[in-house]
KEMIDREN-538450 format. One record per residue (C-alpha): residue in three letters; x, y, z; residue number from 1. Coordinates in pm, 1 decimal. Layout:
<rs>
@res: ALA | east: X | north: Y | up: Z | n: NUM .
...
</rs>
This chain:
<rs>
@res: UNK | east: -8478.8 | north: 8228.5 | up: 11051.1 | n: 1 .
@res: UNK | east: -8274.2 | north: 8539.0 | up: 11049.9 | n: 2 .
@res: UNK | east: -7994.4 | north: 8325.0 | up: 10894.2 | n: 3 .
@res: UNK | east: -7974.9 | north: 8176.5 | up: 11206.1 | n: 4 .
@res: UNK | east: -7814.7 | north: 8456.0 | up: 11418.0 | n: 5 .
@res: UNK | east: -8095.5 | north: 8349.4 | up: 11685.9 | n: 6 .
@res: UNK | east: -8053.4 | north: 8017.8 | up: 11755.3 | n: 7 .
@res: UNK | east: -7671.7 | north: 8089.8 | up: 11820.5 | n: 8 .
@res: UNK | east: -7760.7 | north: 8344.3 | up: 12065.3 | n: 9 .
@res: UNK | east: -8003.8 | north: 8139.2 | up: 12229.4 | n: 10 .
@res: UNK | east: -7745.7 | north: 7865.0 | up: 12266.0 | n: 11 .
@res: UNK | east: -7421.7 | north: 8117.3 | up: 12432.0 | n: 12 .
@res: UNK | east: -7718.4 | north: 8235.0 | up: 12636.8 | n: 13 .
@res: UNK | east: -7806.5 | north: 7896.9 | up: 12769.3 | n: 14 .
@res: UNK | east: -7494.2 | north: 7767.1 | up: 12803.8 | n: 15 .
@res: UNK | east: -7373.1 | north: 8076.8 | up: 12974.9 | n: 16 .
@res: UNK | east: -7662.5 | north: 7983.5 | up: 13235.9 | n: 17 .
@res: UNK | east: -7603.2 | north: 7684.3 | up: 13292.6 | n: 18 .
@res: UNK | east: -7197.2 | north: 7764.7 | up: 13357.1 | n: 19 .
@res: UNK | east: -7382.0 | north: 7998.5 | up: 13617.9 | n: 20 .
@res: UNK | east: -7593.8 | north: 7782.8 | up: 13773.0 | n: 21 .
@res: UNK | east: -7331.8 | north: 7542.3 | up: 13837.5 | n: 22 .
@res: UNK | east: -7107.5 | north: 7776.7 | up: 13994.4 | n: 23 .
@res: UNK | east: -7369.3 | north: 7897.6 | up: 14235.3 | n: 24 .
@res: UNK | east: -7403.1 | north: 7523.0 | up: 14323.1 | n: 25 .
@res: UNK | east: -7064.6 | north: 7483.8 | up: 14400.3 | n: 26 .
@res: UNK | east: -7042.8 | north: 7841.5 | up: 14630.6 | n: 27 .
@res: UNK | east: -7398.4 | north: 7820.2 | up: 14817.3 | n: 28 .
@res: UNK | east: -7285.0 | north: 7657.6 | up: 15122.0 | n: 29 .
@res: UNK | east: -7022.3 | north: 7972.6 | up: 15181.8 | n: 30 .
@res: UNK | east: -7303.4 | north: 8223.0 | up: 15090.0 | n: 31 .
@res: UNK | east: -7485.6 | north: 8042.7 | up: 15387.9 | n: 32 .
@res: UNK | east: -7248.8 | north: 8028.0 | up: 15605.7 | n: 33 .
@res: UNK | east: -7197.6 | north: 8403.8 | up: 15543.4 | n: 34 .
@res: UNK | east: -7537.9 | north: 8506.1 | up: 15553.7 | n: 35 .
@res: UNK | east: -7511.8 | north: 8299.6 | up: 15880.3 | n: 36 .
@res: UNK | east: -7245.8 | north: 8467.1 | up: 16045.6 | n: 37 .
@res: UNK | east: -7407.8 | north: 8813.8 | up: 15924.6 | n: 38 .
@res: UNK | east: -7716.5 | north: 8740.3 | up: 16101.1 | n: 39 .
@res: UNK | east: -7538.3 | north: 8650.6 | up: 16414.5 | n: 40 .
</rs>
């Protein structure tokens, strides 16, 4: 399909979220803690 131009672009987009997802997993306990001492 569409010589497939889609299925590549489909692929960078999911491995571009899961690259993201893992760095939020890796920073969420300092975006607590900061949301933390915010609230404070």
């Amino acid at each position: 399909m569409f010589g497939g131009r889609l299925f590549r672009m489909r692929c960078c987009s999911h491995i571009l979220n899961l690259i993201i997802k893992d760095r939020l997993s890796v920073i969420e306990g300092d975006i607590e803690k900061i949301g933390d001492s915010v609230s404070y």
